[in-house]
Wavefront OBJ file of the C-alpha trace (Angstrom):
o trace
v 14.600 -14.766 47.566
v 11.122 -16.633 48.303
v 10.034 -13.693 50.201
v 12.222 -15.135 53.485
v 13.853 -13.008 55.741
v 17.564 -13.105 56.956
v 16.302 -15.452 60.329
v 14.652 -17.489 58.600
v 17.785 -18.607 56.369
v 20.047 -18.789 59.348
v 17.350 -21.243 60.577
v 17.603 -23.091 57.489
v 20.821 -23.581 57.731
v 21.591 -24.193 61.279
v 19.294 -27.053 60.879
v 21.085 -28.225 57.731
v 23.884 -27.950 58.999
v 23.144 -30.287 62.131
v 20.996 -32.756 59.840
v 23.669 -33.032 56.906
v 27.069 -32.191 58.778
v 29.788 -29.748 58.779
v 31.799 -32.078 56.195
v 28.844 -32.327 53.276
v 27.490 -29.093 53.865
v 29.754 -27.392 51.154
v 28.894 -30.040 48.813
v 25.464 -29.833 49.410
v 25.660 -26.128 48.880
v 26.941 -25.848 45.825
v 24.480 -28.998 44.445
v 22.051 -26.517 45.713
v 23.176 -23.368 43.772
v 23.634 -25.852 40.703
v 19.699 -27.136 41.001
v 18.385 -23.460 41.443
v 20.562 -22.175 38.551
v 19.524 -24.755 36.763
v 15.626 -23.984 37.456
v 15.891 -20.155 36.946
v 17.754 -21.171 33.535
v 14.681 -23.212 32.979
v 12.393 -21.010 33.523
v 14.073 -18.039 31.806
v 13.692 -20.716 28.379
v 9.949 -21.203 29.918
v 9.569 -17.391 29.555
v 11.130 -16.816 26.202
v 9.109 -19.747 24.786
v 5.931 -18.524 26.094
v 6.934 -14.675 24.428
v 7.633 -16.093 21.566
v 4.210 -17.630 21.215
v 2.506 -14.710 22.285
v 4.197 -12.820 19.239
v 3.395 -15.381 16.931
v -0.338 -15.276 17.620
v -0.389 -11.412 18.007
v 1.376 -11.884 14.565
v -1.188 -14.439 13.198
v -3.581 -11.902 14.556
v -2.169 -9.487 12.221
v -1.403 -11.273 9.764
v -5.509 -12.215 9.419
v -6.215 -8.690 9.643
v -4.203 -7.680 7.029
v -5.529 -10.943 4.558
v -9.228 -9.343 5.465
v -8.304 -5.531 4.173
v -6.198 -7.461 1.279
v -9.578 -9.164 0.454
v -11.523 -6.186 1.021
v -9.443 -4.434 -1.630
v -9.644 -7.263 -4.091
v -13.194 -7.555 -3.807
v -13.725 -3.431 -4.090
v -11.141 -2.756 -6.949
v -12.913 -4.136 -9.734
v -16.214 -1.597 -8.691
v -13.880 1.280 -8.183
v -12.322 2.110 -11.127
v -11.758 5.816 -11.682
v -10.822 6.060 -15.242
v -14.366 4.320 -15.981
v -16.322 6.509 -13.670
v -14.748 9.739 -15.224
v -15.333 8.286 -18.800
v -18.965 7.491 -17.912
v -19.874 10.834 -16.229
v -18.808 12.708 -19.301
v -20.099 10.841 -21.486
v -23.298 10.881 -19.929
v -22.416 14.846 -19.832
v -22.283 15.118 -23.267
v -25.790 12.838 -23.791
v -27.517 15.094 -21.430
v -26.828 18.279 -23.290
v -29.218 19.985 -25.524
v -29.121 19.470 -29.081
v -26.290 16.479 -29.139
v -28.683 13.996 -30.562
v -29.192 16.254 -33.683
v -25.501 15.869 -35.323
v -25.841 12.643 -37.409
v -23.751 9.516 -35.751
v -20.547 9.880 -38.008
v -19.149 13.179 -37.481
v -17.066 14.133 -34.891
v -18.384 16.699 -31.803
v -16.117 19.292 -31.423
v -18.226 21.592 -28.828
v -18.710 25.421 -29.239
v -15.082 25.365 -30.901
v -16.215 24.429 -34.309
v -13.361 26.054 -36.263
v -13.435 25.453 -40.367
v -10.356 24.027 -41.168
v -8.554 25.534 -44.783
v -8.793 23.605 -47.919
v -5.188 22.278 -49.333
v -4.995 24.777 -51.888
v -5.793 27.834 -49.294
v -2.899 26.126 -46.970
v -0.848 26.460 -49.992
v -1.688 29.886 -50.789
v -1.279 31.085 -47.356
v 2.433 29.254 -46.943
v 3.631 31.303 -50.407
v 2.205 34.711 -49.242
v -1.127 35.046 -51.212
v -4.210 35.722 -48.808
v -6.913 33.111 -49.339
v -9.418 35.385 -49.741
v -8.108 37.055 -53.068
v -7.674 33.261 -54.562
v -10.753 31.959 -56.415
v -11.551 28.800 -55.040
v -10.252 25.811 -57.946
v -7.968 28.728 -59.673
v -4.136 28.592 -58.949
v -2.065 31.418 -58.578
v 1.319 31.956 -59.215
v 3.801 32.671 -57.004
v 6.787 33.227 -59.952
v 7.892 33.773 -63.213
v 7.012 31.437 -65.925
v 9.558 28.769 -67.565
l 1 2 3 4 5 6 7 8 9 10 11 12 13 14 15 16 17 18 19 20 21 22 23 24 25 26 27 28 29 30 31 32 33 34 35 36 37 38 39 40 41 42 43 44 45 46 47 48 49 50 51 52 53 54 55 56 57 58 59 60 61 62 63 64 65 66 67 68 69 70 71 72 73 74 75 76 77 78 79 80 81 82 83 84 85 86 87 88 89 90 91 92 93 94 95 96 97 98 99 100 101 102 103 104 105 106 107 108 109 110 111 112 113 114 115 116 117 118 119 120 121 122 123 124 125 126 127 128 129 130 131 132 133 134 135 136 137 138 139 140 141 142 143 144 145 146 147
């Protein structure tokens, strides 16, 4: 309590009590207690104010800091975009290799997997049992009897 000892309150108040009376002392008392609750109350809203403020700029702080990695992101998304990268290093696979400029622009590189693909009529043969190989190309065969 103010950092004074027990003789220094008995002191106090023998001198209050000579200066203000036996018959006001309690009255003065209790103003007293009244006043210094009413300070500490004060100061306990002082406090909670001042905290508040502190968290407010420690959240403005933040809040700027995030705004700056929100704009850093922004301003590095369009440059990082991995589907493009990934598009441009194969295709700039497939320029380097040997022997791609060759094909002619219109057909379609397939890569060492270059399988021929069956004509409609060997597709035909092969779904009704005959091998393609013993069909003449442009010849039918027949699969039945005749009507």
């Amino acid at each position: 309590m103010l950092d004074m000892s027990w003789g220094e309150v008995m002191l106090i108040g023998g001198v209050a009590l000579i200066v203000i009376g036996p018959k006001d002392l309690p009255k003065a008392l209790r103003t007293l207690g009244q006043i210094t609750t009413k300070v500490r109350r004060m100061a306990g809203e002082f406090q909670s104010q001042f905290n508040e403020a502190i968290r407010e700029a420690e959240l403005e702080e933040v809040r700027r800091d995030v705004e700056g990695v929100k704009r850093t992101v922004d301003a590095a998304r369009p440059s990082f975009n991995p589907v493009d990268t990934i598009r441009n290093e194969i295709r700039s696979a497939v320029e380097s290799r040997p022997g791609a400029g060759s094909k002619d622009a219109g057909a379609k590189d397939t890569g060492s997997f270059d399988v021929p693909r069956p004509t409609p009529e060997q597709q035909a043969a092969q779904m009704h049992g005959a091998s393609a190989s013993s069909a003449a190309p442009g010849t039918k065969t027949e699969t039945g009897p005749t009507p």
